[in-house]
N, C-alpha and C positions, 0 to 999 in steps of 0.2 A: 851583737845584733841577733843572732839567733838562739840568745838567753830571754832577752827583750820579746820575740817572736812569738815564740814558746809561751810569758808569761802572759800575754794578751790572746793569744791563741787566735792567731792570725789570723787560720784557716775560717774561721767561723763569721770572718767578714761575707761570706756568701751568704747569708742568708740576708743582711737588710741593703748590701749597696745594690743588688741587682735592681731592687726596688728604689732605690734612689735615682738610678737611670731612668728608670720609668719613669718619676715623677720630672727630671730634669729636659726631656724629649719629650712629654707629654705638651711640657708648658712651651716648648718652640715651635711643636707642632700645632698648637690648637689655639695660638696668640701669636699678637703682634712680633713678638720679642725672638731676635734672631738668635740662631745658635754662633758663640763667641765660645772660643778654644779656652781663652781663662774665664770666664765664669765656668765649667766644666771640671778644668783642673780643679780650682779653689774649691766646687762642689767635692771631688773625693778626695782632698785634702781636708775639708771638713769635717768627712766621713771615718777618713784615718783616724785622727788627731780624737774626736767625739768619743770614737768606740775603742780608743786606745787607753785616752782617760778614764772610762767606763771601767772595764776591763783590770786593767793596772792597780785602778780605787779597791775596786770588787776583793781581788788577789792578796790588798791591805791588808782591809778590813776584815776578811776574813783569815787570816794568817793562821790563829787557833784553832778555829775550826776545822779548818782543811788538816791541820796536824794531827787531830783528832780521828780522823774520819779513814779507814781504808782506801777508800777509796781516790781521796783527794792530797794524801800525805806525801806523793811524789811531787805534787807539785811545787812551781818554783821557790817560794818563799818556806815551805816547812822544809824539804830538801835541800836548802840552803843556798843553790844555785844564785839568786839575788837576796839582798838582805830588804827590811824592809822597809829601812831609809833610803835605798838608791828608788824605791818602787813608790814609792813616795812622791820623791822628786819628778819621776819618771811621767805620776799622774799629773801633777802641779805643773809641768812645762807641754804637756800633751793639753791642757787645759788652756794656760797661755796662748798657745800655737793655735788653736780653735778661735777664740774669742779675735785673736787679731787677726786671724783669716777673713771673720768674717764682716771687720772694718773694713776691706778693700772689695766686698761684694756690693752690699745698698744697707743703707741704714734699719731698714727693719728686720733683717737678717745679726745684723750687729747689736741692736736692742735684746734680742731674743735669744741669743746664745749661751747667756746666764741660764734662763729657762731650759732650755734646751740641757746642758749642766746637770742644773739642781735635777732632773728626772733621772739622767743616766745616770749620776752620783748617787743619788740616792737612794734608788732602787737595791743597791747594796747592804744598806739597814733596813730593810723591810723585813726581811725572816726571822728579823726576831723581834719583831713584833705583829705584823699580819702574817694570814695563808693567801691574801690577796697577793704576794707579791711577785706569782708569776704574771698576772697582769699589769703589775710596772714595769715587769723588765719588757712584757710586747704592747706597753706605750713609749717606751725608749728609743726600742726600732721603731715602733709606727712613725714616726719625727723624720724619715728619710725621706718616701715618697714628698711626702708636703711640704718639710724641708728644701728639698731640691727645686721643688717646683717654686717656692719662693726665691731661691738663688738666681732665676732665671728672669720672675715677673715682681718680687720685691712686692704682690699680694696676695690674699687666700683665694680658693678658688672650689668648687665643690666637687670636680672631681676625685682630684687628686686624696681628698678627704677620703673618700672609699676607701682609696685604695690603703691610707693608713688603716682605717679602720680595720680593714681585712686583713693588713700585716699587725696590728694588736689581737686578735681574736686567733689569729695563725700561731704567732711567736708563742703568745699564752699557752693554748691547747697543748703546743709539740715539747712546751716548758714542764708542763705536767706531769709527761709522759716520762719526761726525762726524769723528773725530782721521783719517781717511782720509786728509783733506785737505793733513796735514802730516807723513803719511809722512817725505819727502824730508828736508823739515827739522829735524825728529827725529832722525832718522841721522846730520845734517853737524854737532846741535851735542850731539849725546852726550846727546839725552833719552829716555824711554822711554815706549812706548807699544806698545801692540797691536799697529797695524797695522804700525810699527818693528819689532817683534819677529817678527814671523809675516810681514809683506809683506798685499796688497790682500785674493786671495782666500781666506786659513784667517782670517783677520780677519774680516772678511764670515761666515764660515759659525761660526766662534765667535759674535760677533753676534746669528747666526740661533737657534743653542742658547740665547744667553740667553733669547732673547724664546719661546723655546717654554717655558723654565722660567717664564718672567715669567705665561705664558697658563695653565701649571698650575696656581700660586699665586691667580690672581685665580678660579680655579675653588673653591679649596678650602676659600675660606664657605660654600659650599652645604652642605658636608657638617657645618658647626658650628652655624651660626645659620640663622632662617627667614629664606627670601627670596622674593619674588613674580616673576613671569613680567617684569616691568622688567630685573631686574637681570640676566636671561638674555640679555635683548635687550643690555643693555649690556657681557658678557661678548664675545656676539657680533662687538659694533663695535668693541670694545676689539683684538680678533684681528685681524680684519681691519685695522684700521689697522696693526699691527704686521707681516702679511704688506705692504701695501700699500708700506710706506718700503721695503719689503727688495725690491721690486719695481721700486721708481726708481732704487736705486744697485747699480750694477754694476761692477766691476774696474777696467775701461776705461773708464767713463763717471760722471765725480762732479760730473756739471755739476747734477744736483738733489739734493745734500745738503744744503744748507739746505731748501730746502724740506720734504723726509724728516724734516732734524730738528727743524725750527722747527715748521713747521704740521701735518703730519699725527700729532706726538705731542703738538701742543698740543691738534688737533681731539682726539685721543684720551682726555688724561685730560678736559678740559671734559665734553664729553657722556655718559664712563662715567662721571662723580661726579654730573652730573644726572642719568641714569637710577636711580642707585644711590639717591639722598636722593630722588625721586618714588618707589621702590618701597618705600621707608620707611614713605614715607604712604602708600599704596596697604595695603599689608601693617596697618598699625596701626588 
């Protein structure tokens, strides 16, 4: 289990279920549709199973690569820890598991999970062939909030839309930030990426544009739905963390992008989904 853990990288479910929450309490707070303990469940069994399959494909597919790479040659599949016929399987039943979860939600949850699928799969083959492909992988998470919010109401709704939007524009930006790191070896083996294409610093400030569209978006419930003086406070921390990562990494200096990426966008969505589900209550 803790080979499994390791290879999907558990940890890093913080950053799109907090937003999932939010889109699944959005939709019982602001519609007819009451909150039901298994539709909830089923939502982050969804969520598992989605980004497990994601994740697991990714770890594949990329198997040579990561061999290749300093950086990534600890991990599970070139270290041999899992081979990559069990990772395989591991994605194929993580895949299964999704689809027919989301037979027992509502049918347009069920129709859609294919889709859902083909993006988070896919976005795995994109680096080598686009530098867009950090904006697939933050329309992959974008899919939670809206997701969820379907689980609940089984239709689309224009909030919750924001609110992906703002987690693709988020994920992308802090994706960038991250891919810095492997510049170099991007270039020596013909993959594509951001910071590959543009070099450190129009990378960086591309980045910087996402996350100001990312802080638009996470404004633009106010203008749709009621919200109380929490969710202000959590638009607040939400920015500032956003300024904050763009403040540790600099051109010449990527000695703290992990930290940029892991913890201050972890701090970030954790505490803007708890402020946002206490101004719920607060509000109701």
């Amino acid at each position: 289990m803790k080979k499994y853990l390791s290879l999907v990288t558990f940890t890093h479910t913080i950053f799109a279920m907090p937003f999932a929450f939010i889109g699944f309490f959005l939709a019982v707070t602001t519609t007819n549709h009451p909150f039901e303990w298994p539709k909830l469940l089923m939502m982050v069994l969804c969520m598992v199973f989605a980004r497990n399959s994601a994740m697991a494909f990714n770890r594949y597919l990329d198997r040579d690569i990561d061999a290749k790479n300093p950086r990534t040659i600890q991990r599970d599949i070139p270290a041999g820890r899992i081979s990559a016929r069990n990772t395989l399987i591991f994605t194929i039943a993580n895949c299964v598991l999704f689809i027919g979860t989301t037979w027992f939600i509502n049918p347009l949850c069920f129709y859609l999970s294919p889709v859902a699928l083909l993006v988070v799969l896919g976005y795995s083959a994109t680096k080598r062939f686009t530098a867009l492909c950090h904006m697939v992988l933050g329309l992959g998470l974008s899919l939670a909030p809206i997701g969820a919010y379907l689980v609940v109401t089984g239709e689309f709704a224009l909030t919750p839309i924001f609110f992906s939007l703002s987690v693709l524009c988020w994920v992308s930006g802090f994706d960038i930030i991250y891919a810095l790191q492997d510049e170099d070896f991007d270039r020596s083996q013909s993959l594509h990426s951001i910071p590959a294409y543009l070099g450190k610093v129009r990378a960086l400030n591309l980045s910087t544009l996402l996350h100001v569209f990312s802080a638009v978006f996470i404004v633009m419930p106010v203008f749709v739905t009621h919200v109380g003086f929490l969710y202000y406070i959590g638009i607040a921390f939400f920015c500032a963390m956003l300024i904050y990562q763009h403040l540790l990494v600099k051109p010449n200096d990527l000695s703290r992008v992990n930290f940029a990426f892991m913890t201050t966008n972890g701090i970030a969505s954790v505490v803007f989904a708890v402020l946002f589900l206490l101004d719920r209550v607060w509000i109701k």
